[in-house]
C-alpha atoms as one frame of an Amber mdcrd trajectory, in Angstrom:
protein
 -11.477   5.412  20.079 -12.523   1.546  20.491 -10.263  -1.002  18.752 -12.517
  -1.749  16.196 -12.379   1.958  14.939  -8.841   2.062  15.210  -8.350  -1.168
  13.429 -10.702   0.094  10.435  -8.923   3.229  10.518  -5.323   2.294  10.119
  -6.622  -0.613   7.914  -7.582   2.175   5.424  -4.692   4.010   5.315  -2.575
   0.602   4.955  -4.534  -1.125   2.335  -3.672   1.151  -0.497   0.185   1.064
  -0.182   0.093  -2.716   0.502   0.824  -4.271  -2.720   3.684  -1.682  -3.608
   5.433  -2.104   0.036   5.087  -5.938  -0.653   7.027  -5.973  -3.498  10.171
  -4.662  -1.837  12.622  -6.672  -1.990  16.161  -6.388  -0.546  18.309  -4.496
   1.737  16.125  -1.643   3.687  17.016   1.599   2.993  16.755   1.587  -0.936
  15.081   4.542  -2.327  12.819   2.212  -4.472   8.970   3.327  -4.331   8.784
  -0.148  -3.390  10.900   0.624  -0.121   9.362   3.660   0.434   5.734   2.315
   0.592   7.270  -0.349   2.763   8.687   2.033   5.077   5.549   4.201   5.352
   3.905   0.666   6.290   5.889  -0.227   9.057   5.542   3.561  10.442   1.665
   2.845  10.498   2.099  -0.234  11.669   4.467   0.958  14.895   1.438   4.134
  15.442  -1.001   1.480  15.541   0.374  -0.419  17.623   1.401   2.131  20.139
  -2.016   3.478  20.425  -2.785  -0.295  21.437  -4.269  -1.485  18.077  -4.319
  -5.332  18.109  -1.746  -6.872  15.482  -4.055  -9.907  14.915  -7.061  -8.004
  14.431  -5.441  -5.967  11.876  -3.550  -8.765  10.204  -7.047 -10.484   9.800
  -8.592  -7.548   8.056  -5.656  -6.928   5.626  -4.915 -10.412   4.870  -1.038
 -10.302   5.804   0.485 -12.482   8.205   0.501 -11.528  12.052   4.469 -12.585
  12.374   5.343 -10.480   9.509   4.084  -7.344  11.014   5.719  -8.061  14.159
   8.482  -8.821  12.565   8.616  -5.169  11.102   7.679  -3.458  14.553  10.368
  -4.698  16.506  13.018  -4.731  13.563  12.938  -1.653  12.603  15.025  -0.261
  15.254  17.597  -2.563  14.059  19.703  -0.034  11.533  19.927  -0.886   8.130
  23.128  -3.320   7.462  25.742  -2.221   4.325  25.646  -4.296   1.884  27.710
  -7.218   2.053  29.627  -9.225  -1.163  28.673 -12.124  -2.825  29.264 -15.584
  -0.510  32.138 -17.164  -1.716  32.093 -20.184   0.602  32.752 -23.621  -0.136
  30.680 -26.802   0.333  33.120 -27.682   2.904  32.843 -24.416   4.744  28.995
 -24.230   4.743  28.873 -28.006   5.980  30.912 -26.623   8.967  29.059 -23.699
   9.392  25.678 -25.455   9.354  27.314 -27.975  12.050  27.846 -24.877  14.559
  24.634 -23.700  13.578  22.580 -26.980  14.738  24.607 -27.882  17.406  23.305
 -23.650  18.858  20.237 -24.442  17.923  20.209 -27.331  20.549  21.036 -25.102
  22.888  18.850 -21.794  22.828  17.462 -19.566  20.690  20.002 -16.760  21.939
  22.998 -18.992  20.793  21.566 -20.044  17.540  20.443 -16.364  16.501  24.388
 -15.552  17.710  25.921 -18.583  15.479  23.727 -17.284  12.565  24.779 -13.502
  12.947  28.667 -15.000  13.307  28.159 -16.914  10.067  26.417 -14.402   7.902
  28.594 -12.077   9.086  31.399 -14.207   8.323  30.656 -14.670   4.901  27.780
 -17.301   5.048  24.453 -16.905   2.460  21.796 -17.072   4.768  20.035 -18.532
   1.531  22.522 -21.682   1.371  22.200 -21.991   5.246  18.624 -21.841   5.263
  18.520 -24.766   2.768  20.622 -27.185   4.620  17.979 -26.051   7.694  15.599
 -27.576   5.451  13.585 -24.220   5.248  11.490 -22.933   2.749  12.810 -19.060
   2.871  15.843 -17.209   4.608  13.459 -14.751   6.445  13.886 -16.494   9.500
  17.502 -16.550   9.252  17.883 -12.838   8.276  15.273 -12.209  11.604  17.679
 -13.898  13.739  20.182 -12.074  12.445  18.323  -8.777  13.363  17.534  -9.990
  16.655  20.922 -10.815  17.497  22.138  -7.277  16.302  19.385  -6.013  18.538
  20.529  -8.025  21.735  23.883  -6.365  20.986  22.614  -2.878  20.839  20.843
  -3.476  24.092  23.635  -4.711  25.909  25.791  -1.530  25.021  23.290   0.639
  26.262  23.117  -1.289  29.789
């Protein structure tokens, strides 16, 4: 099957779950239809890929962004997380944490995805963080997060 084929097909069978797997919103894992379309997504996406389908190509014909599909390839071997309780930090405490978080950032991308999986597991809103990053969304932030969890799971295994 040429790309193009492949493309159009997976582009059908993607476009009419779209808007409902868009909409999910929150911890994976729910049992939302939201989270289910948005599940069923990232399984076409991950086929798709594997069979050598072009991300761009695909992202292009279904008007999505190319980093968000990505994103969902290569997270979703990273489990689902349990739910974790309301921050409770104070202005003090996030000015520190946002100080470590920097300073890794100057230093690599490893160390900065590790300082951000130390704070949010320590507590941290990834939401409060992401503001005093002067960003527009905590995506990023949670996808660090993953990534770090990710590096973790890999180093066990070697």
């Amino acid at each position: 099957m040429k790309k193009d084929e492949l493309t159009e097909k997976y582009a059908q069978k993607i476009e009419p779950i779209l808007p409902l797997a868009k909409r999910a919103y929150g911890l994976r894992g729910q049992a939302t239809p939201e989270h289910k379309a948005s599940e069923k997504y990232t399984v076409l996406l991950k086929e798709y890929y594997s069979k050598g389908g072009s991300l761009v190509a695909l992202a292009e014909k279904l008007g999505v962004a190319y980093s968000g599909m990505r994103r969902r390839i290569f997270a979703s071997s990273t489990p689902p997380g349990p739910r974790k309780p309301r921050s409770q930090s104070s202005e003090e405490s996030i000015e520190k944490t946002l100080t470590r978080v920097l300073k890794a950032k100057e230093t690599s991308t490893e160390r900065y995805h590790e300082e951000l999986y130390k704070a949010y597991h320590n507590g941290a809103s990834l939401a409060v963080l992401a503001k005093g990053l002067s960003l527009s969304s905590s995506a990023p932030l949670y996808y660090a997060v993953q990534r770090h969890e990710t590096r973790l799971q890999e180093n066990k295994k070697s």
